[in-house]
N, C-alpha and C positions, 0 to 999 in steps of 0.2 A: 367133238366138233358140232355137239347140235343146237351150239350157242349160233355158229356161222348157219348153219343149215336154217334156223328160225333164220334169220336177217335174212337169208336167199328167200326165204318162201315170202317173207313180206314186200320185199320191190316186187318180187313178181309171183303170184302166187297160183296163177297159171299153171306154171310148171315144176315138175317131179324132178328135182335137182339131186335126188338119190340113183336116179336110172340113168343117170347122162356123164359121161365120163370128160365130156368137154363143153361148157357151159358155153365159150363164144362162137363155138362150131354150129354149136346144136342151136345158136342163137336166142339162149336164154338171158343173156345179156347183152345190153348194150353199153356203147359208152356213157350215158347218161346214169344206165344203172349202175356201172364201175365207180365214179364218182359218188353216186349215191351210198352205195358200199363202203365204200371209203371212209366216208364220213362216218358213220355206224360203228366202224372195227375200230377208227381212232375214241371214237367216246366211247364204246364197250368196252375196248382192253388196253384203256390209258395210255394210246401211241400216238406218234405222228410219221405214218408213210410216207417215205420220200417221193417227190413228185417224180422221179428219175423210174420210181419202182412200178408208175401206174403205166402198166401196161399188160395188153392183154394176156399173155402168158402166167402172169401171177392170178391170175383169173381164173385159170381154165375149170380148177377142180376144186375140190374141197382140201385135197393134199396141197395143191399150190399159194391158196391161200395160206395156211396154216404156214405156212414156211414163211410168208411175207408178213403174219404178225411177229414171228418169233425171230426174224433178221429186223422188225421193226422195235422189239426191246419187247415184246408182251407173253406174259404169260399163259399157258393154255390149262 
């Protein structure tokens, strides 16, 4: 996953999204940057997330995401 892990470190590059086990707790995202995300995973891995899916929870980790490409049809 160090295709997602670059894209986290680009919106925010701030922070160490290797050491944080919940990105919206630990407030390394925002909503803005969710969206921003969003957009990135669909043109990186040829999907479209369903707006139903964007929500914080598919967020939190590097596991969470991943699981919201591969229910979004993309391959890792």
């Amino acid at each position: 996953m160090e295709k997602v892990l670059r894209m986290l470190e680009e919106i925010r590059p701030e922070f160490n999204f290797q050491n944080s086990s919940n990105f919206i707790q630990n407030g390394f995202l925002d909503s803005l940057d969710i969206i921003t995300l969003v957009s990135m995973l669909d043109e990186s891995f040829h999907i479209s997330i369903n707006g139903t899916d964007i929500v914080p929870e598919n967020f939190e980790d590097i596991e969470s995401i991943k699981k919201l490409i591969l229910k979004s049809g993309g391959t890792l």
